[in-house]
Structure formats: C-alpha cells, structure tokens
C-alpha angles and dihedrals in degrees: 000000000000112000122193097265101241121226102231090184086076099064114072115231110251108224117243095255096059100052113104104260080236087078097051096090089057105057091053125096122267135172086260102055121012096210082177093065097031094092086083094053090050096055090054108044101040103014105269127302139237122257100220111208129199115242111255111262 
C-alpha cells in the first residue's frame, strides 16, 4: 500500500486544554495500546516530537 506521505509540520498542536473531554479516554494507557510508553516509538519512527506546554496562567 503506498499512502501520500502527509507533512505534520503543517498542522499546528492543539494544547490539552482545548481538546473535547470525549477524547480523554483516549489518550490514557490501556493494555492495547501503552500511550505511556508510546514517546519511544515516536522518536523513532518520525524523528522526535515536540511537547507543547500551556503558558502559565
């Protein structure tokens, strides 16, 4: 199968705050798939990524 490879970069991160509380869930650890252990697997795979943090209020 051979996909468009699509440029990340462009889209901008949305801060953790600003994400719909539907999509929490998803974003915990489970015994599918270990988001806490996925960081490793980003680096490798596309180079790293950026930890986006919300300004201080």
């Amino acid at each position: 199968m051979k996909r468009e490879r699509v440029q990340l970069e462009l889209y901008p991160a949305t801060p953790p705050r600003m994400l719909d509380g539907e999509l929490t869930p998803y974003l915990m650890p489970s015994r599918y798939c270990p988001s806490d252990r996925f960081e490793g697997f980003v680096a490798r795979e596309f180079g790293g990524w950026k930890v986006v943090r919300s300004p201080p209020r």
